[in-house]
C-alpha positions as CSV (number, residue, x, y, z in Angstrom):
1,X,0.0,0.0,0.0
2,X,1.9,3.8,-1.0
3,X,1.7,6.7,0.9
4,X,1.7,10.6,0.4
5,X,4.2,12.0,2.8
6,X,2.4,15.6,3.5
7,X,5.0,18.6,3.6
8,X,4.1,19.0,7.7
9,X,1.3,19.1,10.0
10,X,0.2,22.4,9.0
11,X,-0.5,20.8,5.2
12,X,-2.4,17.8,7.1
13,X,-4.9,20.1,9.0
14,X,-5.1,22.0,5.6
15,X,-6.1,18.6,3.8
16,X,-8.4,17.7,6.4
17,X,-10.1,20.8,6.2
18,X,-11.1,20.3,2.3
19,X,-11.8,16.7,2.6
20,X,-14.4,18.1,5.6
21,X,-15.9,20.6,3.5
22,X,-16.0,18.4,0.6
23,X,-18.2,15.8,2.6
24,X,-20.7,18.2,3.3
25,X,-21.4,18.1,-0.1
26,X,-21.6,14.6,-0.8
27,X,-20.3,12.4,2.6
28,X,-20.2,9.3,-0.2
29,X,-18.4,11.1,-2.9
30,X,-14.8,10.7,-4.1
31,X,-11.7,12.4,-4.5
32,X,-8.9,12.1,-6.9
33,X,-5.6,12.3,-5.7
34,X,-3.2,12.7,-8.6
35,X,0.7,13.2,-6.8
36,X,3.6,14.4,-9.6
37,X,6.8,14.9,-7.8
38,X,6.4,17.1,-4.5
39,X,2.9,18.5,-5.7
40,X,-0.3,17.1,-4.4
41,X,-3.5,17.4,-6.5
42,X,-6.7,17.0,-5.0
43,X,-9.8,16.9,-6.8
44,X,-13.3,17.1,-5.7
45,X,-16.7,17.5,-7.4
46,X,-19.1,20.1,-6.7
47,X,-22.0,20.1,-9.2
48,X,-22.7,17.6,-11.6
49,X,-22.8,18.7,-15.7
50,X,-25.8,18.4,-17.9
51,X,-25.7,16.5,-21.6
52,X,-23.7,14.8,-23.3
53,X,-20.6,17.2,-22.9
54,X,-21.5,17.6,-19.2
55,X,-21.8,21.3,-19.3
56,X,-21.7,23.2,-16.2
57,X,-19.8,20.3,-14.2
58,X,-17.7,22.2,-11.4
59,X,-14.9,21.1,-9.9
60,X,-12.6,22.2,-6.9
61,X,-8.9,22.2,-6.9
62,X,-6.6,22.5,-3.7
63,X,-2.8,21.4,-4.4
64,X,-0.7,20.8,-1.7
65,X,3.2,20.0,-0.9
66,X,4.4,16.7,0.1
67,X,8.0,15.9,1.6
68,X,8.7,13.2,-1.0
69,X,7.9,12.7,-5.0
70,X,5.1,10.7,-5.2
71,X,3.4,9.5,-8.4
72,X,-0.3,8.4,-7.8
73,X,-3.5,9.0,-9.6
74,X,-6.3,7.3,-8.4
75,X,-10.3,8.4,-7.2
76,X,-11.0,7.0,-3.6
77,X,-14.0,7.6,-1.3
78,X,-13.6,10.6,0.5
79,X,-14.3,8.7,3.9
80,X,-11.3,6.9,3.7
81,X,-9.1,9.8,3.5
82,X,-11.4,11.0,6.4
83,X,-10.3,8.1,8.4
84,X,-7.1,8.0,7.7
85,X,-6.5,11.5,8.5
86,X,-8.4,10.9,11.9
87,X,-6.0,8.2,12.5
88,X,-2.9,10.8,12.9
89,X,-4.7,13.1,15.4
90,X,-2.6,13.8,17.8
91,X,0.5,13.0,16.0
92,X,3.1,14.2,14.1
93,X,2.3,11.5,11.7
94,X,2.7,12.7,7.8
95,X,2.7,9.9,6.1
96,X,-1.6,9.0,4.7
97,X,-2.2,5.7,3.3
98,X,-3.7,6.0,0.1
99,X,-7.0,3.9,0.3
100,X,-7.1,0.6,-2.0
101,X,-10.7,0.8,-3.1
102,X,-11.9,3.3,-5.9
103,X,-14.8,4.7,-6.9
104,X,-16.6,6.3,-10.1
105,X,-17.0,9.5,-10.5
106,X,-17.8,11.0,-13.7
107,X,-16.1,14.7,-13.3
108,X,-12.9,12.8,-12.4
109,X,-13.0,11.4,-16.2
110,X,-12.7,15.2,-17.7
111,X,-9.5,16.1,-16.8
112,X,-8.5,19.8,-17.4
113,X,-5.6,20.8,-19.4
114,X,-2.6,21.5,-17.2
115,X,-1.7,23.8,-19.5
116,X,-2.1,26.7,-21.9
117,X,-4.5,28.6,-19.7
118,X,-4.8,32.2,-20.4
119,X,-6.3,35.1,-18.4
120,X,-9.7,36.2,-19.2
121,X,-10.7,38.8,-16.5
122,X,-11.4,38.7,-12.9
123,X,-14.3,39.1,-10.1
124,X,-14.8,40.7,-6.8
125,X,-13.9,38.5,-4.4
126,X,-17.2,40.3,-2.3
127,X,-19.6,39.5,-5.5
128,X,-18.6,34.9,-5.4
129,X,-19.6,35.5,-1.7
130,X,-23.0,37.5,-2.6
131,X,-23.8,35.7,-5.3
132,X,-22.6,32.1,-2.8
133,X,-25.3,33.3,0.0
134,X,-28.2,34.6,-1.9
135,X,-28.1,31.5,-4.5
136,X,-27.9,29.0,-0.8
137,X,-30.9,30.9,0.2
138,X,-33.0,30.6,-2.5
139,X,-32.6,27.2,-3.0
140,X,-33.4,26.3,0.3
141,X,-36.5,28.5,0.6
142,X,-37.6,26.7,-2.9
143,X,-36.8,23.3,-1.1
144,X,-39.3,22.8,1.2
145,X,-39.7,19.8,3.2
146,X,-41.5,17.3,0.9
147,X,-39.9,18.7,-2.6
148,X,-39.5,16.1,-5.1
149,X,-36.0,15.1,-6.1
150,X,-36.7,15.9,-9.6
151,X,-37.5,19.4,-8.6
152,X,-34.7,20.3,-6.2
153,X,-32.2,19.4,-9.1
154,X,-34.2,21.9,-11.8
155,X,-34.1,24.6,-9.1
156,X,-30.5,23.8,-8.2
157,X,-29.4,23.9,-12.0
158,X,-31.8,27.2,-12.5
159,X,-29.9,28.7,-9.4
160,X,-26.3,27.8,-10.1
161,X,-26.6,28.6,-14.0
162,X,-26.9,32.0,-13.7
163,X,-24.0,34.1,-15.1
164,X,-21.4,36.2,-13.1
165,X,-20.6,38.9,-14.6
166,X,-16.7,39.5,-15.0
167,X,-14.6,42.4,-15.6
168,X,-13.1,43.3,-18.3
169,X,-16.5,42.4,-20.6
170,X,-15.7,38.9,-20.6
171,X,-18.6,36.4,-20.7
172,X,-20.3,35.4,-17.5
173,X,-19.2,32.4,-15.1
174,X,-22.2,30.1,-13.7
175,X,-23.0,30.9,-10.4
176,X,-22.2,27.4,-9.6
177,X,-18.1,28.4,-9.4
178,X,-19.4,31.1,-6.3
179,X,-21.0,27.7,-4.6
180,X,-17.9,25.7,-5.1
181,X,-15.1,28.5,-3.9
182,X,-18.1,29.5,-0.4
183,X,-18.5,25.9,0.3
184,X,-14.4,24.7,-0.5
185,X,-13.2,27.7,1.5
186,X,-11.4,29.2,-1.4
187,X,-12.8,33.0,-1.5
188,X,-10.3,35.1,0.1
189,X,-8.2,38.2,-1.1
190,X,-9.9,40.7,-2.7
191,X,-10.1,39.2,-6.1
192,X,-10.5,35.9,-8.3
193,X,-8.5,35.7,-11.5
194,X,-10.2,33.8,-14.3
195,X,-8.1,31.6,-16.9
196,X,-10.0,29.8,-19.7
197,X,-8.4,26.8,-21.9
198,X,-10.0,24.4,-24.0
199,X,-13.8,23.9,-23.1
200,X,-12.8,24.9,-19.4
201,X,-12.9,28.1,-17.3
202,X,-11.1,28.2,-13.8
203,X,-11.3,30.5,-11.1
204,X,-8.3,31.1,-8.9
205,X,-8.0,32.4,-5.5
206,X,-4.6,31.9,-2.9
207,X,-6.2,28.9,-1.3
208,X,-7.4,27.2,-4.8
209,X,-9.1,26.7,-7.8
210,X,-12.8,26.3,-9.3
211,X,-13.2,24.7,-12.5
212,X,-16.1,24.5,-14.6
213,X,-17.1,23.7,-17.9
């Protein structure tokens, strides 16, 4: 069984963080952990796309050091990585056992380019949180108790396809990629520069990176 052997405990509190915030999304969803050297990429989904292009899928992004090269790519549960993270509490354990089951996840198959973004505008750092909270409320006050599945998704999708506006005249973001950075953590600083390559757009803060397409 490999390992990832995490830069220090500060990058181990950071990764349980995400993987915490990521449950509250989906406590049976997956991550993909894709190591390269000393660099740490950790993948989670955050709103499923529509079609067959799977249009308005967002991801979220949070890359992180390690103390050793490691070369792993692989989609797990997110509970495992929970547990194995609890496991070191109270330790100065680094080293996290990467878990031996995978699982399916259908964002995971779309990877973005790793390359050959270029800048396209930015956004107020203030408007992602606005636009976060008002679209949160308004789909919970369109929820109520009783709501049919069907329905909660068509409101969600209504909600999270509205556009962002960006500077600079560039075409709007889904609101989705203000979800994603409130409910990853990602929205500080002041602003959010926005790259585009390919089919994808991606939304960059210091603490990581929305991706949608």
């Amino acid at each position: 069984m490999s390992a990832l052997r995490l830069a220090d405990t500060d990058t181990r509190a950071d990764l349980g963080t995400y993987i915490a915030r990521a449950r509250s999304l989906d406590a049976d969803g997956g991550v993909r952990l894709q190591a390269t050297g000393t660099a740490l990429a950790v993948w989670v989904g955050v709103l499923r796309g529509r079609g067959l292009m799977n249009d308005g899928t967002v991801v979220g992004l949070r890359v992180l050091p390690l103390a050793q090269p490691s070369d792993v790519d692989t989609v797990v549960p997110l509970s495992a990585v929970a547990d194995r993270l609890a496991r070191l509490d109270g330790t100065d354990g680094l080293d996290v056992e990467v878990p031996p089951m995978t699982v399916r996840a259908g964002w995971a198959a779309m990877t973005p380019p790793r390359a050959g973004w270029s800048p396209v505008g930015e956004v107020e750092v203030a408007t992602l949180k606005k636009v976060a909270a008002e679209g949160i409320s308004e789909v919970a006050q369109g929820s109520p108790e009783g709501s049919g599945a069907a329905a909660v998704d068509a409101l969600r999708q209504r909600v999270w396809g509205r556009a962002v506006p960006l500077s600079g005249g560039a075409d709007g973001l889904p609101a989705g990629v203000a979800f994603a950075g409130h409910v990853l953590g990602f929205l500080a600083g002041d602003t959010a520069q926005v790259f585009t390559a390919a089919r994808w757009y991606r939304v960059s803060t210091p603490l990581g990176h929305v991706l949608v397409r």
